[in-house]
C-alpha positions in Angstrom: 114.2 82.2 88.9 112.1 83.6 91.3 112.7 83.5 95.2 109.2 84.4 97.1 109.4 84.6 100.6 106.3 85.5 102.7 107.0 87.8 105.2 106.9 91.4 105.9 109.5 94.1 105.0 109.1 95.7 108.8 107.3 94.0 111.7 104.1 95.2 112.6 102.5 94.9 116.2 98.6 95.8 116.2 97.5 97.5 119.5 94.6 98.1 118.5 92.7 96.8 115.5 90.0 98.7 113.9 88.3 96.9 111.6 85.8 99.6 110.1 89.0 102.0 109.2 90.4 99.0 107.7 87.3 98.0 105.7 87.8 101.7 104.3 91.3 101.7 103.5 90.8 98.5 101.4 88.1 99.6 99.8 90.1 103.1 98.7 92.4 100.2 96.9 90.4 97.6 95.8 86.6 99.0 95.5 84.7 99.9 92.4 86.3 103.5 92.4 89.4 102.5 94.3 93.2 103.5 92.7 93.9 100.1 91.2 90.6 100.5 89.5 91.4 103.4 88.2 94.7 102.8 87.2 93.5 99.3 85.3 90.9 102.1 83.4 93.6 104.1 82.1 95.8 100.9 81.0 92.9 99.6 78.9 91.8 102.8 77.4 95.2 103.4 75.9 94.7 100.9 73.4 92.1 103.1 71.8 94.1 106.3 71.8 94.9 107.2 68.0 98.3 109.1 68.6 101.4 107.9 70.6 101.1 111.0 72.6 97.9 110.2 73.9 98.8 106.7 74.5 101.9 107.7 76.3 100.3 110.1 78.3 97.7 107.6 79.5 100.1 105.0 80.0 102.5 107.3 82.7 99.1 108.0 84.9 98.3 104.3 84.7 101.6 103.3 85.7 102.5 106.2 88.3 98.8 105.1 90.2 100.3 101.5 90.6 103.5 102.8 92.7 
């Protein structure tokens, strides 16, 4: 069903790598405060919402900070 092929949509040539602006921008992702954290936060807190409005709501901005 599924077909994964590891390789990378356009090809990338580093000149010059940089390793501390690299450590950043992963950290913006992946860290404590970073946008998949947040985004994971307003997945879970949906299920505590008491209307569907509030639920929907929170379930667009978790969704829209994944893309």
């Amino acid at each position: 069903m599924w077909n994964y092929q590891k390789k990378l949509q356009y090809p990338v040539n580093i000149k010059n790598p940089d390793p501390k602006l690299a450590s950043y921008v992963v950290s913006q992702y992946g860290g404590p405060n970073g946008e998949i954290s947040a985004s994971l936060r307003y997945l879970s807190q949906r299920y505590s919402m008491p209307t569907d409005a509030a639920k929907a709501l929170l379930t667009d901005i978790g969704s829209f900070d994944l893309k």
